[in-house]
N, C-alpha and C positions, 0 to 999 in steps of 0.2 A: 221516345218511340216514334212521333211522328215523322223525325229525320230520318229515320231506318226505313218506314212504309214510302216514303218518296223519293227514294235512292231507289230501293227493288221497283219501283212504279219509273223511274225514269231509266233504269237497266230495262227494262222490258220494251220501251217504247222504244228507244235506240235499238235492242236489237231486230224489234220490229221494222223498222225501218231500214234496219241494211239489209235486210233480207228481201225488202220490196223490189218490183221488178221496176219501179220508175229510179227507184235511188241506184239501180244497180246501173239504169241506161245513165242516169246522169253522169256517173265515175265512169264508163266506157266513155262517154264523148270525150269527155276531160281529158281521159288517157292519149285518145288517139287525135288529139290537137295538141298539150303538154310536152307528150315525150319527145315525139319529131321535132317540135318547135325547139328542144332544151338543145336538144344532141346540134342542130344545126347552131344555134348559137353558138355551145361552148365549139365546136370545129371551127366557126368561122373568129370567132372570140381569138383563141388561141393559133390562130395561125400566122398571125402577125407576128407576134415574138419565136415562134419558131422558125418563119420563113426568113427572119430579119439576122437569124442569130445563126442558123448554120445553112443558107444556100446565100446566092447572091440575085436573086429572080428578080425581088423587088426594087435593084439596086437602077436599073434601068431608067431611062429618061422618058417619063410622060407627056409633059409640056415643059419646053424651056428649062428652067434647073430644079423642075418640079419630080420628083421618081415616083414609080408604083409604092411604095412603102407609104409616101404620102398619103396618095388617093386610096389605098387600103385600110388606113386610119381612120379616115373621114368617112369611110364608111362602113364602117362599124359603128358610129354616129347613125347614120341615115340606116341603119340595121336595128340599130338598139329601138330607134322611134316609131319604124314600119311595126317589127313585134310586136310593139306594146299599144301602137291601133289596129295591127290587129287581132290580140288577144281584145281589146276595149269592144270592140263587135262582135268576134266571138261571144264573150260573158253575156249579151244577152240573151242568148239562144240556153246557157249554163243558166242563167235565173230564172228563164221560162219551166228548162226541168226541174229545177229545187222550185219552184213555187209549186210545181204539179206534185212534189215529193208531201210539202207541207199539206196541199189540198188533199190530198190520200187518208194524212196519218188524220186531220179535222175530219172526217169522215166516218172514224172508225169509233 
């Protein structure tokens, strides 16, 4: 029995919580730094094999016998690292609201 009274005690407390107005700002931040961030990656992700495989854009000379296809490569490199410092700074503005999510529910 006492595994059954702490399951209904931890269902309550979850729904307790998503229903809160700090848990709800947290998942809007999230949202609106996440989704733009995703959509720009995968377009810019995938644009190399698709601009490589049916136009000829990147086929062009950058430096010496270097082409755009190159330097479009490499950065996606220098994309993938920017994202991910600055999701790294982002996150702690995200742990400040989940810490204030936590502080709420010790409250109650």
């Amino acid at each position: 029995m006492p595994a059954l009274k702490h399951k209904r005690k931890t269902e309550s407390d979850y729904s307790t919580i998503v229903q809160s107005a700090s848990f709800q700002a947290l998942l809007s931040e999230k949202k609106k730094f996440i989704i733009p961030i995703t959509l720009f990656f995968f377009s810019f992700y995938f644009a190399l094999p698709i601009l490589t495989s049916y136009t000829t854009v990147l086929n062009h000379k950058f430096v010496g016998d270097i082409t755009w296809a190159w330097v479009f490569a490499f950065m996606q490199f220098v994309m993938t690292w920017a994202l991910c410092m600055l999701y790294s700074k982002r996150a702690v503005k995200f742990d400040e609201l989940a810490e204030r999510v936590v502080q709420e529910r010790g409250n109650r």
